[in-house]
C-alpha positions in Angstrom: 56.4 5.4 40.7 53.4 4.0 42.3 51.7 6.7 44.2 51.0 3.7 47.2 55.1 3.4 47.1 55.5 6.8 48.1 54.0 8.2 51.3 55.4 11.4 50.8 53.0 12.0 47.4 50.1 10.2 49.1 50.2 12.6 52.1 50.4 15.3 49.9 47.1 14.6 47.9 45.3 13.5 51.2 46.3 17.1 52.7 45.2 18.6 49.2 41.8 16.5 49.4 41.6 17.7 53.3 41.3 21.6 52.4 37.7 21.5 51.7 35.9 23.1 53.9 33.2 20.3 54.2 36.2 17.9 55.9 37.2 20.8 58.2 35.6 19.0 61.2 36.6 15.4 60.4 40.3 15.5 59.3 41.8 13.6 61.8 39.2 10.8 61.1 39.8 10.7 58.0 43.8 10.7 58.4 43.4 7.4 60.3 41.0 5.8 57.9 43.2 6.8 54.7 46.5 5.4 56.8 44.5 2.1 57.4 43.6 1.9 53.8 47.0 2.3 52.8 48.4 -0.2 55.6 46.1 -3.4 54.3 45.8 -2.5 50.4 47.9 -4.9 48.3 48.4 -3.2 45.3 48.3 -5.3 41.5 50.1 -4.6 38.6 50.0 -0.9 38.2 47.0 0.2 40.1 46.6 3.0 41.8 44.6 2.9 44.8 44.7 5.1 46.9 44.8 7.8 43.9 41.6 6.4 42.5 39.6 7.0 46.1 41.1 10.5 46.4 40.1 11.5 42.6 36.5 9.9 43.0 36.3 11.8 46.9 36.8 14.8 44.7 33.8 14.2 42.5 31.9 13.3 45.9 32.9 17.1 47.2 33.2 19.2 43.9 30.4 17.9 41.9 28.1 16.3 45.0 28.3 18.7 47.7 28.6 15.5 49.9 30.9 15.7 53.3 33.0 13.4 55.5 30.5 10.0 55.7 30.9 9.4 52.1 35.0 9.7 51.9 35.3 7.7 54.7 33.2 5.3 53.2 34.9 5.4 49.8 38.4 4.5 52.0 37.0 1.8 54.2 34.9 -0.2 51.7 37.7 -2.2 50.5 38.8 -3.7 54.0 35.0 -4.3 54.5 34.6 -6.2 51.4 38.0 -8.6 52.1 36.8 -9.0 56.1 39.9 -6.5 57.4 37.2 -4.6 59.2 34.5 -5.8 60.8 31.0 -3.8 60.6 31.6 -3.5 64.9 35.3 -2.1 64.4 33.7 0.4 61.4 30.9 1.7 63.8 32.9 2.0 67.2 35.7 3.6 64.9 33.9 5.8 62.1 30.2 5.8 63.5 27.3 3.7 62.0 26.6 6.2 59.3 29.2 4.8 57.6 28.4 1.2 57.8 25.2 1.8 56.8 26.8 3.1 53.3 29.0 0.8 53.0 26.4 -1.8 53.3 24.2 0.3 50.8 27.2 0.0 48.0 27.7 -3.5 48.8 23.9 -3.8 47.7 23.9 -1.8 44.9 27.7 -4.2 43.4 25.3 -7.6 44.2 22.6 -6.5 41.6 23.4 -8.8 38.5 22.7 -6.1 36.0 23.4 -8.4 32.4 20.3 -7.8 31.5 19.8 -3.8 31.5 19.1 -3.4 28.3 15.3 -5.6 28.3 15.1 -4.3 32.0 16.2 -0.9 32.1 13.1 1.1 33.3 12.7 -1.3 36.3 17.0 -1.5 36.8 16.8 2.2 37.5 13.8 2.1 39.9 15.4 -0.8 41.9 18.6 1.5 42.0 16.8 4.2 43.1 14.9 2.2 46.0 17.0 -0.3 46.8 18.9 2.0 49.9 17.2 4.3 51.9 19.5 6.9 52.3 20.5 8.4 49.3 24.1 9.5 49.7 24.3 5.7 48.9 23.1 6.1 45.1 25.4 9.4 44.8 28.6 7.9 45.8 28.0 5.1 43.4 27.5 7.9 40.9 30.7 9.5 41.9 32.4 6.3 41.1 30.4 5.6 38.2 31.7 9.2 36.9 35.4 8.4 37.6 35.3 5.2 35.9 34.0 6.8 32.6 37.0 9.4 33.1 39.7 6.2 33.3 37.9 4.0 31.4 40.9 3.2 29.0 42.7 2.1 31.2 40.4 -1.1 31.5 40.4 -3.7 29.5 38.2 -4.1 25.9 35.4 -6.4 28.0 34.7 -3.9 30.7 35.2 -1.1 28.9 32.2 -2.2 27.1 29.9 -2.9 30.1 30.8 0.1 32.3 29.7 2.2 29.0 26.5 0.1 28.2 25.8 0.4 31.9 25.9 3.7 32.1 24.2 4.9 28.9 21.6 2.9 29.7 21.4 2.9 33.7 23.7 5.5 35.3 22.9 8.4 33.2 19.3 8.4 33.7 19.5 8.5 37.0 21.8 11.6 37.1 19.1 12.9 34.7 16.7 12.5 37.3 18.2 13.3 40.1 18.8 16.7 38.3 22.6 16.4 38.1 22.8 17.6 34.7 26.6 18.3 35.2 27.6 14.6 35.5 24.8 13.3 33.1 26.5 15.8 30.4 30.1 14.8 31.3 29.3 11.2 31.2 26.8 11.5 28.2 30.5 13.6 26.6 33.1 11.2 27.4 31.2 8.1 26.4 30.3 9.0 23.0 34.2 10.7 22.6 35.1 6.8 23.4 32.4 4.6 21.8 32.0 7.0 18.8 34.9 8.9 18.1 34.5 9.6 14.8 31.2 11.4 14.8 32.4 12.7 18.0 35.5 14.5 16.1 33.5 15.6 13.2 30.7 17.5 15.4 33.7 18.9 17.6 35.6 20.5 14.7 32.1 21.8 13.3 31.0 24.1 16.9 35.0 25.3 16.5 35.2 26.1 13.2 31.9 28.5 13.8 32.6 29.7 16.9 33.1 33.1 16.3 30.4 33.6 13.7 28.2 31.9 16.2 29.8 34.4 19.3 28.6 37.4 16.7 25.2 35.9 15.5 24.4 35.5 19.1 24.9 38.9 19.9 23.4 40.1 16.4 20.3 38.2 17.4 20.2 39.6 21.1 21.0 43.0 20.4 17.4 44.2 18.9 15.9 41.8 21.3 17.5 43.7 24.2 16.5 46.9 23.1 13.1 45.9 22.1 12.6 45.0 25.7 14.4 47.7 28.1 12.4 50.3 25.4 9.2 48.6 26.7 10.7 48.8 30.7 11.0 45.1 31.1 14.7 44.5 32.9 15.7 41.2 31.6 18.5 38.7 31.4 19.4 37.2 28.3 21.8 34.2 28.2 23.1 32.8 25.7 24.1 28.5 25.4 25.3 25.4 22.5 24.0 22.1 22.5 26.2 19.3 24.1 27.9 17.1 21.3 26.0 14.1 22.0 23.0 16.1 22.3 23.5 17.7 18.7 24.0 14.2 17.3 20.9 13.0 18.9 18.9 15.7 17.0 20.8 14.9 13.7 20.2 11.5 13.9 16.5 11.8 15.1 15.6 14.7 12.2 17.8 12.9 9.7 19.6 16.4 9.4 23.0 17.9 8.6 24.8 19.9 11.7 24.0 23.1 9.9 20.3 21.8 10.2 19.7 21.7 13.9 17.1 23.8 14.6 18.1 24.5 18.3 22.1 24.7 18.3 22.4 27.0 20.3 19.4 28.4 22.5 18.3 31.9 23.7 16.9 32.1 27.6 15.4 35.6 28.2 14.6 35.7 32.1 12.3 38.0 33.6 13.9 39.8 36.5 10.7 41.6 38.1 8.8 40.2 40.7 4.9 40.8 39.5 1.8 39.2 39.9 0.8 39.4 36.1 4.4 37.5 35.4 2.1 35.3 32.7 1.3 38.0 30.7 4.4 39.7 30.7 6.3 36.5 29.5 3.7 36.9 26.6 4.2 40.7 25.7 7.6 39.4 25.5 6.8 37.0 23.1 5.3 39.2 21.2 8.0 41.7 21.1 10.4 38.5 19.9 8.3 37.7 17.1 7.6 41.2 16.2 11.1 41.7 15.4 11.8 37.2 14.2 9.4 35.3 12.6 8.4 32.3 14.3 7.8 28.6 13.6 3.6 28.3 15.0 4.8 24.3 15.0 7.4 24.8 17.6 5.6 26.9 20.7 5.3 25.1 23.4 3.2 26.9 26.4 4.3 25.6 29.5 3.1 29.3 31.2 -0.3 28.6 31.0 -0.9 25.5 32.1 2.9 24.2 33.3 3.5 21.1 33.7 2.5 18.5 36.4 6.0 18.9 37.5 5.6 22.5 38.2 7.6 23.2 35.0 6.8 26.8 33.8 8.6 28.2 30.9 7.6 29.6 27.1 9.7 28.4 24.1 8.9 29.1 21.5 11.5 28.6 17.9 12.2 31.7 15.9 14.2 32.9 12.1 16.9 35.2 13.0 19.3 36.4 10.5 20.4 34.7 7.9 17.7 32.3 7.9 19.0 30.4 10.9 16.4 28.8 13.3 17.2 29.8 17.2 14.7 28.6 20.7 14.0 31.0 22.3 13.1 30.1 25.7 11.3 32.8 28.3 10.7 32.9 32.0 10.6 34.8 35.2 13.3 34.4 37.8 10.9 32.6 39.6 10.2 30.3 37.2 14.2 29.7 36.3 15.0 29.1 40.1 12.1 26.7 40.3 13.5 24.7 36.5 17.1 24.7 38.1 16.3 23.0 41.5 14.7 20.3 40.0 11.2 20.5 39.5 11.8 20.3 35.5 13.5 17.2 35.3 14.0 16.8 31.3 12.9 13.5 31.7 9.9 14.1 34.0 8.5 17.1 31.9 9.5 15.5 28.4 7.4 12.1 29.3 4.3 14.0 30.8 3.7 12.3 33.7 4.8 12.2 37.8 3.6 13.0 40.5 3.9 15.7 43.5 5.7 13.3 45.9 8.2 12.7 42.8 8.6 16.5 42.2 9.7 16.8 45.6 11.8 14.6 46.7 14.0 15.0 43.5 14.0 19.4 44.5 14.6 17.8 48.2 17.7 15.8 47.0 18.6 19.0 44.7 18.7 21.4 48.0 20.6 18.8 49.5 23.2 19.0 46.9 23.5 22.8 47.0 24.2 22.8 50.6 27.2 21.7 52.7 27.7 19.1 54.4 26.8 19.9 58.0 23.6 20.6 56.8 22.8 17.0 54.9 19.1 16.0 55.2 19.9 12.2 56.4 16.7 12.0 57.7 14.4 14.2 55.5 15.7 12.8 52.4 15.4 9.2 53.1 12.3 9.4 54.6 11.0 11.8 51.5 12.6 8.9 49.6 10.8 6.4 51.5 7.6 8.2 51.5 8.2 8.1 47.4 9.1 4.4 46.9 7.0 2.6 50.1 4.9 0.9 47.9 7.1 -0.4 45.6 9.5 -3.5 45.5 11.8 -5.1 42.5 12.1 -8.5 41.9 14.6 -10.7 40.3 13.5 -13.8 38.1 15.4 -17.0 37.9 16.6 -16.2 34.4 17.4 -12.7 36.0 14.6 -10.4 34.4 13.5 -7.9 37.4 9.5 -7.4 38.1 8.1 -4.8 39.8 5.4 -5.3 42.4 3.6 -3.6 45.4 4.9 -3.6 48.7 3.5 -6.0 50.6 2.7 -8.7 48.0 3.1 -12.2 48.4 3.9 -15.1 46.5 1.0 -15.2 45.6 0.5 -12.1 44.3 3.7 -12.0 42.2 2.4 -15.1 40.9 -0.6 -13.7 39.8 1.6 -10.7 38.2 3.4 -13.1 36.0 0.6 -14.5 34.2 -2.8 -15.3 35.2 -2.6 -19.3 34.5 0.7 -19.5 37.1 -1.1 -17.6 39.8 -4.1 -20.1 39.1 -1.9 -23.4 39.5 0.6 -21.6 42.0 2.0 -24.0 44.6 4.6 -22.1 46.6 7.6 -20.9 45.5 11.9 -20.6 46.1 12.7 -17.0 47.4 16.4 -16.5 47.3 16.9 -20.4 47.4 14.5 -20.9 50.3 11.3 -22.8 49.7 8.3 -20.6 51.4 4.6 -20.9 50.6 1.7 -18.8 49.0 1.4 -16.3 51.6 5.1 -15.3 52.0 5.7 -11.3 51.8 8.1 -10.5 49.4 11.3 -8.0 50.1 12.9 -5.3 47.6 15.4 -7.3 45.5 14.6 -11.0 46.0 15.2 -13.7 44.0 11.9 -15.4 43.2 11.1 -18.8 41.7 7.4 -19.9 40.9 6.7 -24.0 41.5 3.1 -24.8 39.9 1.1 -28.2 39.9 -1.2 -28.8 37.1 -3.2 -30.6 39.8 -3.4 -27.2 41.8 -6.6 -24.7 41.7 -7.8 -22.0 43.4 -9.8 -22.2 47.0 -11.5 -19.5 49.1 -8.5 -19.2 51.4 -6.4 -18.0 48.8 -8.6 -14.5 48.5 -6.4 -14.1 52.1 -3.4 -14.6 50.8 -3.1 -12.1 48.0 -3.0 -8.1 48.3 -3.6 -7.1 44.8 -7.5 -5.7 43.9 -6.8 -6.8 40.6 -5.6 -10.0 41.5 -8.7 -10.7 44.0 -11.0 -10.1 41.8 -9.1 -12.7 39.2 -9.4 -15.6 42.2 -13.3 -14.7 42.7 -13.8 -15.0 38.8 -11.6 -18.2 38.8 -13.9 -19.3 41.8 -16.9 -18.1 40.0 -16.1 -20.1 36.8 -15.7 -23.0 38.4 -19.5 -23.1 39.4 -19.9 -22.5 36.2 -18.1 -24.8 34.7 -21.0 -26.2 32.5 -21.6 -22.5 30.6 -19.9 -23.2 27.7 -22.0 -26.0 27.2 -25.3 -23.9 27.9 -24.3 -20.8 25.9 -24.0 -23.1 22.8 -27.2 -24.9 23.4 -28.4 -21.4 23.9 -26.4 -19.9 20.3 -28.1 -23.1 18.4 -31.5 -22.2 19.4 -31.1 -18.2 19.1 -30.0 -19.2 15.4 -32.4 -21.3 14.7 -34.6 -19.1 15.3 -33.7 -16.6 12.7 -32.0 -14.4 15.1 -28.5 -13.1 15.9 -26.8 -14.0 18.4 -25.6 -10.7 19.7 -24.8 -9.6 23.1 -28.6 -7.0 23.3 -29.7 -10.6 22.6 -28.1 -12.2 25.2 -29.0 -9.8 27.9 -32.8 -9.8 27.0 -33.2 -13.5 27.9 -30.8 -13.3 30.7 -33.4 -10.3 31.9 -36.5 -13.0 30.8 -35.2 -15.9 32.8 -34.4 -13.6 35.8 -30.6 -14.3 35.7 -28.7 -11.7 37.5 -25.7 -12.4 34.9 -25.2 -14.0 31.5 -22.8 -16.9 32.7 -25.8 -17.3 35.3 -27.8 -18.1 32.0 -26.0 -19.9 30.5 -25.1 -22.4 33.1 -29.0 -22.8 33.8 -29.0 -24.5 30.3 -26.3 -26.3 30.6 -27.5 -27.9 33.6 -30.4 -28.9 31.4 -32.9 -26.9 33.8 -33.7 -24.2 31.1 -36.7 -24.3 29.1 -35.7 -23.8 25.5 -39.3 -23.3 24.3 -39.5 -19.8 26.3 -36.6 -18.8 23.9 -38.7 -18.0 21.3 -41.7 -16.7 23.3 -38.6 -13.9 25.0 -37.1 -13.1 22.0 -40.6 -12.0 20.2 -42.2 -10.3 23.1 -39.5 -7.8 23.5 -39.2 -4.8 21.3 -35.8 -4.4 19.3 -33.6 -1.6 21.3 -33.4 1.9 19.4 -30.7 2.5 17.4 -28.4 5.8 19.2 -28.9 8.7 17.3 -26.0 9.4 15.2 -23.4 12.1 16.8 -23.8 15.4 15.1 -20.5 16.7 14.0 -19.0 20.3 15.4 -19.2 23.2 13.2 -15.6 23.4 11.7 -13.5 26.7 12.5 -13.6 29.8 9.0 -11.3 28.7 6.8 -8.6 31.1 7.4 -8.3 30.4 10.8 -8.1 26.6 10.1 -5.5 27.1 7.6 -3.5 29.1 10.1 -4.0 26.6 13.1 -3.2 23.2 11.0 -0.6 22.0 12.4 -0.4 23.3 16.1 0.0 21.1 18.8 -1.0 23.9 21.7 -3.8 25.7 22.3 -5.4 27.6 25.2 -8.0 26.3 27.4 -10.7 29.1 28.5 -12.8 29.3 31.2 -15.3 31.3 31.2 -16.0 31.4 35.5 -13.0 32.4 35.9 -10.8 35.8 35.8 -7.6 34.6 34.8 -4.5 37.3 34.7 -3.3 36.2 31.3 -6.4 36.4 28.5 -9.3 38.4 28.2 -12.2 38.8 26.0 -12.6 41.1 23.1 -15.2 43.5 22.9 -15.7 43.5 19.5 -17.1 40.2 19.5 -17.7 38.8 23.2 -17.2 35.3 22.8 -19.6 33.0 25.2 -19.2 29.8 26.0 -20.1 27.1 23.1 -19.1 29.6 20.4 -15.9 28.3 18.2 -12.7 30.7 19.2 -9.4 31.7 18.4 -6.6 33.2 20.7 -4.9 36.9 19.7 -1.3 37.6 21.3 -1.3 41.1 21.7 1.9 43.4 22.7 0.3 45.5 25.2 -2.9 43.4 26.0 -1.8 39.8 26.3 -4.3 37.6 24.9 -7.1 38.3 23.9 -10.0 35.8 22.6 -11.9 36.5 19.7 -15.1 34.3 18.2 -14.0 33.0 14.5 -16.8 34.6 12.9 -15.4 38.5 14.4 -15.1 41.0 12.1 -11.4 41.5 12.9 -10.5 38.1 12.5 -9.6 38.1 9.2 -7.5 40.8 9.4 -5.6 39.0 12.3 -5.1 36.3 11.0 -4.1 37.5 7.8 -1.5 40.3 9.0 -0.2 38.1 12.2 -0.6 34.7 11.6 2.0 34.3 14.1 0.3 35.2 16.8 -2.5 33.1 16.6 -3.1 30.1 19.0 -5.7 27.8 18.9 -8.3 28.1 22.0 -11.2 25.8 23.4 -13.7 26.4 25.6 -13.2 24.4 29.2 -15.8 21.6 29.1 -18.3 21.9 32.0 -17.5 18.2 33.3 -14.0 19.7 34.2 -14.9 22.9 35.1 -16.9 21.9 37.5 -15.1 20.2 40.3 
């Protein structure tokens, strides 16, 4: 029976729903909202209403954290959308909180999003701007997530755009947003619907080897564990396997068999003591790994060092343990774990190399917010953190429905300009969401822009006013400046003839001696001098032979190349170790028996009970080293003095 046909069932799973804690304060609230739902909702051929908002208010409490505003929202969006409830009924009833998420998912449904796939980088950043209070972009998560849990029961059609939207749209953000949990379970489901058959395979694989992979596990962890209490470091060592789609990403990617994937399954060692020489104890315990499994020099990534601009700190490195099987092994302090699991390690951030400080902490900000209840939600501080991040940046929407992405701020004008140069030059105004507006018209997040141009049209002094963009003001000043200069061309090849003829070439070191003869501040200056006809092409000559060819640059002498045995051991590598000599850092030091000094080539030693130490490749010891441990060696480079000195 229809769950809407039976108010005894309904009340039962809105009593079930109302014994989190988080709705403790607002249940008679959210009584009267779910009873008005119920009331005005016309149910279709076999939906379930009612059922579908408490299942997604779930996700919104169990996987969100979020509280009251958002459930309510999910039950009154419906009578918004179909004019039941008017936004002055919702705010005097349920508080303007709630209208202003309902309004925030009503924006988020109007973006046409057909073209995701050419668009996808700037989709996601209009999602992720487009509201400014966040809650707005997890609750359309939340739904998101419980439409990929039921999505058999739509039909073929939209099965395949809620699944190409999320690949491409919705799962990124959770990845960025840090909500590995939903990305996973939505990454999972998807590929158990749109590729079942690979799906299956994998599936029957990680339980067929279950147990031997149980008892490798602890075979490999064993000696590692006694290695390290025998040394007095108190560790925790966890153990984890790959998602399915993520194993089939790294099949496909290294053209491999399952029983090929390097990293199947992954070791974490975490440091539990609070030091200050925490670097150089996540080293010795390096060491002590690959003392006991031999490690691949390819596959260390030092992210301990020098972390990321994320604030990313964590050494992996990947090692042979029994039976020839490759396992990462990644290591880290508690410190550095608590820091990679609120956020500031994105995958996606630290994988791509790039972000910025703002970025790093608004997505930890939108993590504490998550791990907190609801009575302590950061309305405020989120949004404005989010609005701090995204204030200079708009999305706009094409005619043909590609999206843009522009300053805040910018005008017509400007986005113009941003198209291509030649439609900013011959620009005469433009349609903005079906309104015609002129040049200097601001632009908002998410409008719908249409560029009119006029051959007749070119570019005037007043228009250096009417555009924001540095780039693009300096564009109007050169289209201003080649307009008096609009007989160059001609000049330049009056000037090329005569160079020529002259038995020279017509290089730019020539060019720049006559404009330097004729006393032209700039070449174009030159060259529309002669195409005026008020340059005296006899003084060519007389320039070019009174001034003394230019010396040729001295050829760059190449570096002295590191011994061969060290070379042979570092091909390959992809880290290294930056030194600085001004500096007394916690995790290297110099060896005595060499002293290395700035300027001198180098190598880096990972000791057990001394960290690293840097040796000069012409020590006596490093042969030896690098003979006996080849493992252990890391490339190192001296920190240039440009850097080192700011």
């Amino acid at each position: 029976m229809n769950a809407l046909h039976s108010p005894v069932t309904d009340e039962f799973n809105l009593e079930d729903l109302l014994a989190y804690d988080e709705l403790s304060r607002d249940r008679t609230i959210l009584r009267s909202a779910f009873s008005l739902m119920l009331n005005h909702h016309q149910p279709t051929d076999g939906e379930n209403y009612a059922q579908m908002v408490l299942d997604t208010a779930r996700i919104l409490l169990e996987d969100l954290n979020l509280g009251a505003e958002p459930v309510l929202c999910l039950m009154l969006k419906n009578l918004a959308d179909k004019g039941i409830l008017s936004h002055q009924a919702i705010t005097e009833q349920f508080g303007a909180g709630v209208l202003e998420l309902i309004e925030g998912i009503h924006k988020l449904e109007r973006i046409d999003t057909k073209k995701y796939n050419t668009n996808r980088e700037n989709f996601i950043g209009l999602l992720l701007t487009l509201c400014p209070d966040i809650r707005v972009l997890l609750i359309r998560l939340g739904m998101r997530l419980y439409d990929v849990r039921h999505l058999i029961s739509y039909p073929p059609e939209q099965q395949a755009l809620i699944a190409g939207e999320t690949k491409a749209l919705y799962i990124p953000i959770a990845h960025r947003l840090g909500l590995y949990r939903i990305k996973h379970e939505m990454e999972d489901r998807l590929m158990r619907h749109t590729d079942p058959m690979h799906y299956a395979a994998i599936d029957k694989k990680l339980t067929e080897t279950r147990t031997d992979r149980e008892q490798y596990t602890a075979d490999f962890i064993e000696p590692v564990s006694r290695r390290l209490k025998e040394n007095g470091f108190d560790c925790e060592i966890r153990s984890r396997v790959k998602s399915i789609p993520s194993i089939y990403r790294k099949m496909v990617t290294q053209k491999v068999e399952f029983e090929r994937v390097y990293d199947l399954f992954a070791i974490r060692i975490i440091l539990n003591q609070l030091v200050e020489n925490e670097v150089a104890d996540c080293w010795k315990i390096y060491s002590l790994v690959t003392d006991i499994y031999t490690p691949n020099p390819r596959r260390l990534r030092d992210w301990i060092s020098f972390p990321k601009a994320t604030g990313y700190e964590s050494l992996h490195t990947t090692v042979i343990g029994p039976l020839g099987r490759w396992v990462e092994v990644q290591i880290r302090t508690r410190r550095m774990d608590e820091i990679a699991e609120k956020g500031y390690a994105a995958h996606w951030r630290y994988k791509a190399g790039s972000g910025s400080k703002a970025e790093t902490e608004m997505y930890a900000g939108i993590r504490e917010m998550l791990e907190n209840p609801s009575g302590k939600l950061l309305n405020k501080g989120v949004s404005n953190e989010k609005k701090a991040l995204y204030s200079d940046e708009i999305f706009i929407f094409t005619p043909k429905g590609d999206l843009k992405k522009l300053k805040m701020g910018y005008s017509v004008l400007d986005f113009a300009y941003e198209i291509h140069s030649e439609i900013g030059s011959t620009c005469t105004g433009a349609i903005v969401n079906g309104k015609m507006v002129p040049l200097r018209h601001i632009l908002q997040n998410g409008d719908t822009v249409k560029i009119l141009t006029s051959k007749n049209q070119k570019p005037n002094q007043g228009w250096l006013e009417m555009v924001h963009s540095p780039r693009n003001i300096l564009r109007i000043k050169h289209a201003l400046k080649m307009e008096s200069y609009k007989d160059a061309d001609r000049g330049k090849e009056i000037i090329r003839n005569k160079v020529i003829q002259l038995g020279f070439e017509f290089t730019d070191p020539v060019i720049n001696r006559l404009a330097g003869y004729f006393k032209c501040e700039t070449v174009m200056e030159l060259y529309q001098r002669f195409g005026e006809g008020k340059g005296d092409l006899l003084k060519i000559k007389k320039a070019l032979q009174e001034t003394d060819t230019e010396a040729m640059p001295a050829a760059q002498r190449k570096e002295d190349s590191f011994p061969e045995t060290v070379s042979d051991v570092l091909a390959g590598k992809e880290d290294y170790v930056i030194i600085d000599p001004r500096i007394q850092s916690l995790h290297y030091q110099f060896a005595r028996c060499c002293n290395p000094v700035p300027g001198v080539p180098i190598f880096a030693f990972v000791s057990v009970t001394q960290g690293i130490r840097i040796h000069t490749t012409t020590c006596p010891n490093a042969r030896q080293l690098v003979t006996r441990y080849p493992y252990r060696i890391l490339e190192a480079r001296w920190k240039p003095e440009k850097e080192g000195s700011k």
